[in-house]
C-alpha positions as CSV (number, residue, x, y, z in Angstrom):
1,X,87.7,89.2,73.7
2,X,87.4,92.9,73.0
3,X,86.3,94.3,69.4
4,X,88.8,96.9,68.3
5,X,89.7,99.0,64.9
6,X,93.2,99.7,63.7
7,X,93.5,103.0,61.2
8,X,97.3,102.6,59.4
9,X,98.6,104.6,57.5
10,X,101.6,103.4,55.1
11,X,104.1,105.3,53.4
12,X,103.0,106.5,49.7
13,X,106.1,105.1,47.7
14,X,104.7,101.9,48.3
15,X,103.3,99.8,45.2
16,X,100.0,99.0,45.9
17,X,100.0,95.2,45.8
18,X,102.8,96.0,48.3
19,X,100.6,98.2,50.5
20,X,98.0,95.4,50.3
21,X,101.0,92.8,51.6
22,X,101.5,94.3,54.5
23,X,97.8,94.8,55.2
24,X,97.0,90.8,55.0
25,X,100.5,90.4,57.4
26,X,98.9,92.3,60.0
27,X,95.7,90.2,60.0
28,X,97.9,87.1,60.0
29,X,99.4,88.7,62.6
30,X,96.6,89.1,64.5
31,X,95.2,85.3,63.5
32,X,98.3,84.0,64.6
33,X,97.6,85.5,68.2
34,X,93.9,83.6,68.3
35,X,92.9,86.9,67.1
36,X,89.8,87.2,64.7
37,X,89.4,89.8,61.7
38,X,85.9,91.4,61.2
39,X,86.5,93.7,58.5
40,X,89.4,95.0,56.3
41,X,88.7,98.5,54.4
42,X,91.5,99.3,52.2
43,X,91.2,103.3,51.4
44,X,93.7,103.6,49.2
45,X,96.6,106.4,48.6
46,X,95.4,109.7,50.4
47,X,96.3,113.4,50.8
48,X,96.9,114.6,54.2
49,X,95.1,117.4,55.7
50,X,98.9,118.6,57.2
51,X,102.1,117.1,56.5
52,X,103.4,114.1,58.3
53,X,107.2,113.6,58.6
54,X,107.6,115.5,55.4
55,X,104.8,113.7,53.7
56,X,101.9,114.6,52.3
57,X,99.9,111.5,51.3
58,X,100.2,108.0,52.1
59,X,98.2,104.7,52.1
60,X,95.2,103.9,54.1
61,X,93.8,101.0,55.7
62,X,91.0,100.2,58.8
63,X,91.1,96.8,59.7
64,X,87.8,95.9,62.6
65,X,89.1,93.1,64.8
66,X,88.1,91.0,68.1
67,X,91.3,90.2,70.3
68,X,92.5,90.0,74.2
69,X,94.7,93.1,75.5
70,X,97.6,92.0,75.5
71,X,97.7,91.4,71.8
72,X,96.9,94.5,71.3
73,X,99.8,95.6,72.8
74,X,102.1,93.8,71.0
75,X,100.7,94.7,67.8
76,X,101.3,98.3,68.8
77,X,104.6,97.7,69.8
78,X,105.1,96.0,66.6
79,X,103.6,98.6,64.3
80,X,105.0,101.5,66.1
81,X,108.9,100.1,65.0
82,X,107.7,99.5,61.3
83,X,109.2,101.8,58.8
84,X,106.7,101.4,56.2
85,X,104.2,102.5,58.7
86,X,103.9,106.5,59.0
87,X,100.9,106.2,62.0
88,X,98.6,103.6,63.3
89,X,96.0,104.3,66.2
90,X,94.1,101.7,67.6
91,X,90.5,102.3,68.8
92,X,88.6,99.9,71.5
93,X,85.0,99.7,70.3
94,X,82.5,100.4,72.9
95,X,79.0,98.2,73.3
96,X,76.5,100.9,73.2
């Protein structure tokens, strides 16, 4: 397993217990995979430096994770058809 870090960013109409929601259903959907979360850092509603698909704030969230590659395709795949979601990247995590 690789160690990898998800930044998402979720639209800001959002209530935050919803934003929240959907940050615990993408660690069980990771869990689900035989995935295993490290870390969860909920940043809350943000401004943007530049506007976004005619946003200009929305809800943040880095979540530090250990998985195989191929789930992290699918979660990509997953996130990039979400609505809710404005970006994602994910980031592997080098052993340095």
């Amino acid at each position: 397993m690789r160690n990898y870090e998800l930044m998402t960013i979720h639209r800001p109409e959002l209530a935050d217990d919803d934003y929240r929601t959907l940050v615990t259903e993408t660690e069980e959907f990771l869990r689900s995979r035989g995935s295993s979360v490290l870390d969860t850092d909920l940043w809350g509603k943000r401004r943007f430096a530049y506007e976004i698909k005619h946003l200009n704030e929305g809800y943040y969230s880095v979540l530090k994770f250990s998985a195989e590659p191929d789930v992290v395709d699918d979660l990509d795949r997953v996130l990039s058809l979400a609505d809710l979601v404005i970006r994602h990247k994910i980031f592997h995590l080098d052993k340095t």
